[in-house]
C-alpha positions, 0 to 999 in steps of 0.5 A: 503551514502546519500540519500534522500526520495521523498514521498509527500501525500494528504492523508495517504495511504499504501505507507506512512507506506511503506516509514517509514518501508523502513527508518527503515530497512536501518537505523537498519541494517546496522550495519556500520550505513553508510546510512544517510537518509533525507526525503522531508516533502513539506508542513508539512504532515510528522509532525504526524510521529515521525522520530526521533528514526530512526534518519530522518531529516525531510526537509521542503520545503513550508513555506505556509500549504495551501496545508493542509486546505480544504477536499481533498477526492475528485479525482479532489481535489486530482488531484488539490493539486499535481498540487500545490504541484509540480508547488511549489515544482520544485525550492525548490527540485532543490535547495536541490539535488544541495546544498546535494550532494546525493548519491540517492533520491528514489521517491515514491510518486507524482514521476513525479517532480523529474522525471522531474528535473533530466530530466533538471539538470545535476547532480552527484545524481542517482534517484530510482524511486519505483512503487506502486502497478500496474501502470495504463500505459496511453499514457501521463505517457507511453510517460514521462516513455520512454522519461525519462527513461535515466535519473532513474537510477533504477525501483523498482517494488512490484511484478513480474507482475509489472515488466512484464507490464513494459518490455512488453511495453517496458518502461524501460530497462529490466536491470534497473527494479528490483522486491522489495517485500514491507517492510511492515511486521514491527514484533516489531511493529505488535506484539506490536498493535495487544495486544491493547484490546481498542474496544470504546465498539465494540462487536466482540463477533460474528464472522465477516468478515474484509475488510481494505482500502480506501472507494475508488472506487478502493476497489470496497465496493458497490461489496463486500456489495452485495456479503455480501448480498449473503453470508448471505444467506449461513451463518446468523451468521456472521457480516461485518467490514470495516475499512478505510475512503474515498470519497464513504462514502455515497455510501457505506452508502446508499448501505448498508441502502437500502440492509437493512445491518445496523445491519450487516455491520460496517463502522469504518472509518481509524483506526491507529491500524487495527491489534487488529481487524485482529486478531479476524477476521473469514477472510480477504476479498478483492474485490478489481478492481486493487491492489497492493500486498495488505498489509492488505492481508500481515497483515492478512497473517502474524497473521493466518487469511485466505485470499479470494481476488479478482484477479485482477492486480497486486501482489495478484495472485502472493502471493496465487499462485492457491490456496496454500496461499489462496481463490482467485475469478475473480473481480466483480463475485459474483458467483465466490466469493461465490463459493470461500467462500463455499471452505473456510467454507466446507475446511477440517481443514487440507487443511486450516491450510496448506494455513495458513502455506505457506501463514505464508511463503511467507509473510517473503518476505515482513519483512523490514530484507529482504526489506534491504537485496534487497536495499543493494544490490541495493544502492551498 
């Protein structure tokens, strides 16, 4: 079975580790080694991923790397490279899926150009179109969705609430939209970082609260600084790491100057190995305005951190379900998040290890194992 990957990114983001996580999965189980996967690599952003241990050809569309030079944090830079990336892409992509033959290409990311070829061709391949996270549905993408919902074979969602906004809008046929747990928990890989005891002279010595994710109004840090500002007035002796890099770094900056926070709040910046600072966390805490299930979530779950997140949409509810994995407080509520930390630092030592537990549970559902059983079933 043939089937080729469409992913193409500006900037690394939780998607891309998925995209990988995915390859592996169908490449190392599949014991008759019958998926030969390709992955589109437009204008070279897949050159720092090494594929070759999983037996990926990287196809390269664009021979030009413009698309690579300047700063892309901005949302109208974005916004203007995807238009570049689409507007150059269209005749090359449409050559690969005539020459190829394949059986699927899965799109993951900038979805709306195959979308749109597969609306113009006709063809023999399937397209799987896989959503991250929860999809902001606008009349423009509710009209394109609809318009060419006959043509995706098949809708891959990260949570039931995702699928649930779909089918109550009547997007897609109920029958074509399947709910995928991410492939994230990669426990080879996990267990291999997390041992890293490389810190470039960070004292962890105290205990400190861990937020990951892109300095991004999406992660709403402006928010979780303030609310840190009330936390210390329950508990002195704790600090505040932020791992990720973004388009806010200055807000987040002045925020934390003018709350007088600098010798409490750390900005690491991106970090390829968030795992050795997890481990060592007091708690992992998401203020997150939208989500997806939230995958430093899942990889706090995973290595026994307990979690407190906001509860906005989307599979964030899903996974601590009331209160059993996790803390859970309404987005952009100080009150209530404060509330939620006096729950987790007053909680007998029984009750937390129980949400450990059942959080340690659910988050099997989230390995690349059964991210392959799902997708067996699925391309077959």
């Amino acid at each position: 079975m043939k089937i080729l990957i469409w992913a193409p990114f500006i900037n690394k983001v939780g998607t891309t580790t998925n995209v990988v996580n995915s390859i592996t999965a169908l490449k190392r189980f599949s014991k008759e080694k019958k998926y030969s996967i390709d992955i589109v690599n437009v204008f070279g952003e897949w050159d720092d991923y090494d594929l070759r241990n999983i037996d990926v050809n990287k196809i390269k569309l664009l021979d030009n790397n413009f698309i690579l030079k300047g700063q892309k944090n901005s949302f109208l830079k974005s916004r203007f490279y995807m238009i570049l990336i689409f507007l150059n892409s269209i005749i090359p992509l449409f050559k690969l899926i005539k020459k190829n033959n394949y059986n699927y290409i899965i799109a993951h990311l900038i979805t709306s150009l195959p979308i749109f070829l597969f609306c113009l061709i006709k063809t023999q391949t399937k397209l799987i179109l896989s959503i991250a996270g929860f999809p902001k549905l606008t009349f423009l993408r509710s009209f394109f969705w609809k318009l060419s919902s006959k043509n995706i074979n098949k809708i891959l969602c990260p949570s039931k609430e995702t699928k649930h906004l779909l089918v109550n809008h009547n997007i897609f046929n109920q029958d074509k939209i399947f709910v995928v747990k991410d492939p994230h928990i990669n426990i080879k890989k996990i267990i291999s970082k997390k041992n890293e005891n490389s810190f470039n002279s960070l004292d962890l010595s105290s205990k400190f609260i861990i937020s990951i994710g892109r300095l991004t109004r999406q992660k709403n840090y402006e928010f979780l600084i303030d609310s840190f500002h009330n936390i210390l007035k329950i508990k002195k002796d704790i600090n505040l790491i932020i791992i990720g890099e973004g388009e806010d770094r200055k807000k987040i900056e002045s925020k934390i100057e003018k709350l007088n926070l600098k010798d409490k709040i750390i900005l690491l910046g991106y970090q390829d190995n968030i795992y050795k600072y997890l481990k060592r966390a007091y708690c992992y805490l998401s203020t997150s305005i939208w989500e997806g299930p939230d995958l430093a979530m899942l990889d706090a779950s995973f290595l026994n951190i307990p979690i407190i997140c906001s509860d906005c949409q989307s599979g964030r509810k899903e996974f601590i379900d009331n209160g059993k994995r996790g803390y859970i407080f309404k987005t952009n509520n100080i009150n209530s998040l404060i509330v939620e930390f006096k729950k987790f630092i007053n909680d007998d030592e029984i009750v937390l290890k129980n949400k450990l537990i059942n959080s340690k549970k659910e988050v099997k559902n989230f390995t690349i194992f059964r991210f392959y059983l799902n997708m067996k079933k699925i391309l077959n």
